[in-house]
N, C-alpha and C positions, 0 to 999 in steps of 0.2 A: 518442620520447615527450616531452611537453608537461612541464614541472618539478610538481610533487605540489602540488595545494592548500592551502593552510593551513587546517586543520580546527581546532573547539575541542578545547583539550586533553585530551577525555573520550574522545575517537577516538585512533585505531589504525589507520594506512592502510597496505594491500596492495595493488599497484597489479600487472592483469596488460594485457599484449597480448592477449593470446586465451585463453580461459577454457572448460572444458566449461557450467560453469554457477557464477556467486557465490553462491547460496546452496548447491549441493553444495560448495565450496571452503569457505563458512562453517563448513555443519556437518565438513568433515575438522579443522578446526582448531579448533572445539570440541572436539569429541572429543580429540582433542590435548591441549585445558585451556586453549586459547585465553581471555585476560580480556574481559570486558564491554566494550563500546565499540571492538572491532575493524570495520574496516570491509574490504572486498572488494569493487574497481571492477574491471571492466572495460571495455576499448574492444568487445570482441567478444566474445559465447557461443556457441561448438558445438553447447550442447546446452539452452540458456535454454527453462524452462517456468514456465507461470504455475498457477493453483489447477485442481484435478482434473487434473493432468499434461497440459493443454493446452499446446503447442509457445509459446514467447515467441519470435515473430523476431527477429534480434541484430545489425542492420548496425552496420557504423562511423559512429558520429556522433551515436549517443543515449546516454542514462544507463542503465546495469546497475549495480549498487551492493547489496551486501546488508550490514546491518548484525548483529556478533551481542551478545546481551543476557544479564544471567543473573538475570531480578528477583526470584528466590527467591517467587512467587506462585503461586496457585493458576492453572492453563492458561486456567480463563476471564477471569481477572481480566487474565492475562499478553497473552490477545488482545485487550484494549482498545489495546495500542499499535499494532496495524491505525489505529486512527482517528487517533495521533497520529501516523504516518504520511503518511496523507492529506488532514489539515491543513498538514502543512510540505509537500509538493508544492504544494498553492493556495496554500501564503504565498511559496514560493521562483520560484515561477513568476513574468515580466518581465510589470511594471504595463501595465496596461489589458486583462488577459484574467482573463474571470471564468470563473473556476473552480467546478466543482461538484462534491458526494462521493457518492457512490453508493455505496448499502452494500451488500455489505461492503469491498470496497477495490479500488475504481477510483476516476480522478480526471475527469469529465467538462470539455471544452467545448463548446459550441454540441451537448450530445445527444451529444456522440462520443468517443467514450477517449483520453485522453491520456497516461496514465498505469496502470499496474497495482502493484496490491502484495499479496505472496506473503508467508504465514505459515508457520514451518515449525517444530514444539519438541519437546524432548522432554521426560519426565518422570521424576523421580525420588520416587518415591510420591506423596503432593497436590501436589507444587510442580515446576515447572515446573526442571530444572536448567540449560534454555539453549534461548531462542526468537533464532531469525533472521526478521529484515523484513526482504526483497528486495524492490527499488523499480524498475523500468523507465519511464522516462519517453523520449516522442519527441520528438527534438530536432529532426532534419532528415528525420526519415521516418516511414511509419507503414505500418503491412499493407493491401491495399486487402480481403480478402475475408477479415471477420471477423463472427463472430455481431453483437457490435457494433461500429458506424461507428466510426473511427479517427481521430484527427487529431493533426498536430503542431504545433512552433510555426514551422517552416519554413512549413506550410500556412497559419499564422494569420500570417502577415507577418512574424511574432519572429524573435529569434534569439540560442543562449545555446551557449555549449561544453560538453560534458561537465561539465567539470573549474570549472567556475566553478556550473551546475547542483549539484552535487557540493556545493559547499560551502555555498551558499545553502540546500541542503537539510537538512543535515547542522548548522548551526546552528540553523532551525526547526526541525526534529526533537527536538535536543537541549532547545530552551524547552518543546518540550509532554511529553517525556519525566518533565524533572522537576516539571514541575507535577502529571503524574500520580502521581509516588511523594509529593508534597510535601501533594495534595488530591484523590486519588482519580480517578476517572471523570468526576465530577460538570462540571466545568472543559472536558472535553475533548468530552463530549456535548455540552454547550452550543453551544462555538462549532462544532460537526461541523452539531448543523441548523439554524443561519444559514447553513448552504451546503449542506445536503440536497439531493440530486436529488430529484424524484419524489415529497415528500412532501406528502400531500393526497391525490393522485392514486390513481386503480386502476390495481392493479397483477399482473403475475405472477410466485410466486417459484417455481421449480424448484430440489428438489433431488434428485438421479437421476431415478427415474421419477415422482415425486409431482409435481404442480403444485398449488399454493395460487391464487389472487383474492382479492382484497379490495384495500381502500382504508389506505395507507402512515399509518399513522396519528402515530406515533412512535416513537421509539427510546429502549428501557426504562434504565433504571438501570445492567443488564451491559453493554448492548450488543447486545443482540438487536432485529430488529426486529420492531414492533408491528404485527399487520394485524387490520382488521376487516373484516369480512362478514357477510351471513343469520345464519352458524352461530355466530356471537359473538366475542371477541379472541384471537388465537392473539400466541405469543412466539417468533418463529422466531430459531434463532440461527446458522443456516446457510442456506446456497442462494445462487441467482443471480437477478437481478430483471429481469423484462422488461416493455416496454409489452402493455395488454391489445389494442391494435389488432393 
């Protein structure tokens, strides 16, 4: 193995070879009592899944990393760091590739995923006693047969290691983490749609069997997104988003 990154000191590195999955590893050590600001890398997952228990491919050579949190908030408010998530992937990510977010936490380029991020918490009456954000970004590979197109930055000519991704991540992360306890949401919406995918656009959101339409309009105050249509504004705060083509 490669020598541990230097993390900010708010972190907490566990470093494995091969891993069923970083954020089941998270939550065992939650449960545990595991403190805030632990992290969980892998080189490789046996058993990596992304949102709805979708398989996450896990070769060697990309980032798997789940971080765990304990922000004492209520779960919706706790899932706003989905977006401060997916702002530190576009800020960590190597200059000259424009990044986009797609909500709710995928990290587009050129239209194609490069990124995913998995929320996972649990609750202790209103408040949230310990959320995991799992981050998978492609480094030197990506899936070719996925609902959405895939890319990495092997694909885009780039090129970063794990472990240097890792920490470039892990200090953006860290800057929007506390600006969200320090100023709310307000801070982190902002800069999310100066890099909105799809927004303007019509769109489809699915969640299980229901599909929505309408046109992306914004993204509310929580977090949820904004859609219009015929039937008037709905506030979705779940689903998956696809083109209506």
């Amino acid at each position: 193995m490669t020598p541990l990154p230097a993390l900010p000191d708010f972190f907490t590195l566990r470093r494995f070879a091969e891993i069923d999955s970083t954020n089941d590893e998270a939550r065992r050590l939650a449960a545990a009592g595991a403190q805030s600001g632990l992290v969980v890398w892998a080189d490789r997952q046996t058993a990596g899944h992304g949102r709805q228990g979708r398989a996450w491919q896990s070769p060697h050579g990309n980032l798997y990393c789940s971080i765990l949190l304990r922000p004492d908030r209520a779960a919706a408010d706790a899932a706003q760091l989905g977006f401060a998530a997916a702002l530190a992937v576009c800020e960590a990510l190597p200059p000259g590739i424009e990044a986009r977010c797609k909500w709710p936490n995928d990290v587009l380029v050129d239209g194609r995923k490069i990124a995913g991020i998995l929320l996972e918490s649990e609750a202790s009456g209103a408040r949230v006693s310990w959320l995991i954000v799992g981050v998978g970004i492609n480094l030197a590979s990506h899936p070719e047969a996925t609902d959405t197109p895939a890319t990495s930055l092997t694909a885009l000519g780039k090129y970063a290691t794990p472990d240097a991704m890792l920490a470039a991540f892990c200090v953006r992360f860290l800057h929007w983490h506390e600006t969200w306890r320090a100023h709310g949401f307000a801070p982190l919406r902002a800069s999310w749609l100066r890099r909105a995918h799809a927004l303007g656009d019509e769109i489809r959101v699915r969640y299980g069997a229901v599909e929505t339409r309408g046109r992306f309009a914004d993204l509310d105050a929580s977090g949820a997104l904004v859609l219009e249509n015929a039937e008037g504004t709905r506030h979705i705060a779940a689903g998956t988003v696809f083109p209506t083509g």
